[in-house]
N, C-alpha and C positions, 0 to 999 in steps of 0.2 A: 592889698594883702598878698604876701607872696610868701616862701617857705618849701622848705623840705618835706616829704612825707616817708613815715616809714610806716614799713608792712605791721600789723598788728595780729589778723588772722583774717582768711578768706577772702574778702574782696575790703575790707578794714583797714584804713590807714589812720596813722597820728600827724599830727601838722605840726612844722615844727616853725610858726611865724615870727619872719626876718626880725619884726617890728613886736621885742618883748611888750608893748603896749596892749597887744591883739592877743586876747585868752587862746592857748591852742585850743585845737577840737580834733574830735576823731570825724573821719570823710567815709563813708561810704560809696560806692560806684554797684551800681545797675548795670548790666548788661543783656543787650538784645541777641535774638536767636543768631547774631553773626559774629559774637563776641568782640561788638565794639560797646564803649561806654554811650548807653543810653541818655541818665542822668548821675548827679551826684547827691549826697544828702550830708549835712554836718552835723553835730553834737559840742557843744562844750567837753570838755575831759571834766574838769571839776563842777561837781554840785553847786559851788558855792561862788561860780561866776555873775558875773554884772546883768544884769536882766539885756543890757544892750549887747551882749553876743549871743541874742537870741537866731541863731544859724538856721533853726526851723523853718524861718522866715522866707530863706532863698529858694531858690529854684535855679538850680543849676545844670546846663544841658552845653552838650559839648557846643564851638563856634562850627558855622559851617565853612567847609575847606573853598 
């Protein structure tokens, strides 16, 4: 899954994925006391997505450099 993100408000973004197959979601970012991104969390945008883009599932944490 890969994609555009755009700002939506405060640390909230929309995804905009390459692959129309992949329901977008909204991404939220955590940041730590050094304002780098901690974690990320996702959401579906629509209610009425497939149970299989359940994004809650992930656990997303930056790669280490």
């Amino acid at each position: 899954m890969h994609g555009a993100l755009e700002h939506v408000q405060g640390d909230t973004f929309r995804t905009r994925f390459v692959d129309r197959g992949v329901e977008d979601a909204y991404m939220t970012f955590s940041l730590n006391a050094a304002h780098s991104i901690e974690r990320a969390s996702m959401r579906p945008i629509s209610p009425l997505a497939d149970f299989s883009f359940d994004y809650a599932d992930l656990s997303l944490t930056p790669a280490p450099l």
